[in-house]
KOLMI-67472 format. One line per field, with one value per residue (C-alpha): residue in three letters; y, z, x. Coordinates in steps of 0.02 Angstrom, whole numbers. Layout:
# KOLMI-67472
type c(ALA;...) $
py c(Y;...) $
pz c(Z;...) $
px c(X;...) $
END
This chain:
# KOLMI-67472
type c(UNK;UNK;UNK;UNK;UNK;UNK;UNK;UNK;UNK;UNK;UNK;UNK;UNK;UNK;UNK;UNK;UNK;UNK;UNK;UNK;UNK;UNK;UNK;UNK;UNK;UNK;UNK;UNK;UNK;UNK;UNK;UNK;UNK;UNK;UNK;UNK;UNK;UNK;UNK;UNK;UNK;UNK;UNK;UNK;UNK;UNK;UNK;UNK;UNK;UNK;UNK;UNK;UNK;UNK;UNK;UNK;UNK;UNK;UNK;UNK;UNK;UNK;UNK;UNK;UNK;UNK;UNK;UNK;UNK;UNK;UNK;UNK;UNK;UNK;UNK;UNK;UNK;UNK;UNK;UNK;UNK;UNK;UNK;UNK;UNK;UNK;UNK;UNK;UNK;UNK;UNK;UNK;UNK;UNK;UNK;UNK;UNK;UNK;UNK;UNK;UNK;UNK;UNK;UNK;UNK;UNK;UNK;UNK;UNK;UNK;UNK;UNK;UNK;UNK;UNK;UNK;UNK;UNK;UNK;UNK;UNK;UNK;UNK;UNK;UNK;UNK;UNK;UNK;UNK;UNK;UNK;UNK;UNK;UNK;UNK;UNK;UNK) $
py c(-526;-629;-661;-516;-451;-323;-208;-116;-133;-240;-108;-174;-144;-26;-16;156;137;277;223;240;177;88;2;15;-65;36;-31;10;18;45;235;216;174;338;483;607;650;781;824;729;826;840;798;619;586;463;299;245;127;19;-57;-85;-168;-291;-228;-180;10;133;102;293;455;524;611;681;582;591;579;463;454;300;332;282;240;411;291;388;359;412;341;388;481;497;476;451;419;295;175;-8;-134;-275;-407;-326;-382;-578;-630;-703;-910;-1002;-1032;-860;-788;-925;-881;-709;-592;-466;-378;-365;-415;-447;-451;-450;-338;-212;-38;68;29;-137;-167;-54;-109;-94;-216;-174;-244;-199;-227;-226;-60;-164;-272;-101;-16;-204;-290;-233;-134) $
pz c(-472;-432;-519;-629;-719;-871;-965;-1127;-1180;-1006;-893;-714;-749;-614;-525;-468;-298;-167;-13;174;340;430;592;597;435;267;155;-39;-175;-370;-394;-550;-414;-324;-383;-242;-94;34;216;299;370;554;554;548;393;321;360;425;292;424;406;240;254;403;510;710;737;709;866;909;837;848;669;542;443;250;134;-9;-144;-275;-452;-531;-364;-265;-125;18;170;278;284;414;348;266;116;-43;-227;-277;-403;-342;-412;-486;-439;-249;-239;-182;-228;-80;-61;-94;78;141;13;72;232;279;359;262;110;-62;9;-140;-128;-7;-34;38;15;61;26;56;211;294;212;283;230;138;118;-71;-77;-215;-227;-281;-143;-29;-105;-64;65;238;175) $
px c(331;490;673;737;623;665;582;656;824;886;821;709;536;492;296;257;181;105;166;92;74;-30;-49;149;171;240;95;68;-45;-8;-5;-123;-250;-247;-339;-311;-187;-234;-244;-379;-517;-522;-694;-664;-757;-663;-630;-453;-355;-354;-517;-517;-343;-398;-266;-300;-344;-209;-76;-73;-150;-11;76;-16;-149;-202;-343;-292;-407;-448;-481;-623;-753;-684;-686;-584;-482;-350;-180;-26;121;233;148;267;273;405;463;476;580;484;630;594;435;398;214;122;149;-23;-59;-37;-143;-274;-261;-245;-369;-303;-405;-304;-142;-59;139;282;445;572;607;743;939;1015;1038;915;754;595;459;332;141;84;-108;-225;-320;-477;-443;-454;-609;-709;-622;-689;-801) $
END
């Protein structure tokens, strides 16, 4: 996932992502992962992202929440909005260091990166959707 990376012909290979929030953080997941996006019932039926993720409890209720989907479990959650679709850079993305990966209390955590224009990034936590549907479960 790091140095310049090219698909095709010289072009960037590009990783369609569906990206989120939680906890505060702009998180990720590969879009092939995700089945479904809706409006999360208000009958609390799913399980924050949150958990599965290892991060705290989302910080405030406060905005509107979604169901996100996976493909091939149906496993569902809710994740903060905005929810978007969007194609990442693979040269953007840094892959965790050894002992980070070791070490962290969060599930599928896979890779580092920015998004947004140069500049005015904001950082982004890309996890592994396996990772989510196990981890913390």
């Amino acid at each position: 996932m790091t140095g310049e990376a090219a698909g095709e012909g010289g072009a960037p290979q590009i990783l369609d992502v569906v990206l989120f929030g939680a906890a505060g953080w702009r998180v990720g997941v590969e879009a092939r992962h995700v089945a479904a996006l809706d409006r999360a019932p208000a009958d609390g039926s799913c399980r924050p992202v949150e958990a599965l993720l290892g991060l705290p409890d989302a910080v405030s209720s406060a905005g509107e929440r979604y169901r996100l989907t996976f493909a091939g479990t149906g496993t569902a959650v809710t994740v903060a909005g905005p929810v978007e679709f969007a194609g990442l850079p693979v040269r953007a993305l840094r892959r965790l260091p050894p002992l980070v990966a070791r070490s962290t209390r969060l599930h599928g955590l896979r890779a580092l990166g920015v998004t947004g224009e140069a500049g005015q990034g904001r950082p982004l936590l890309l996890f592994d959707a396996a990772g989510l549907k196990s981890g913390g479960a």
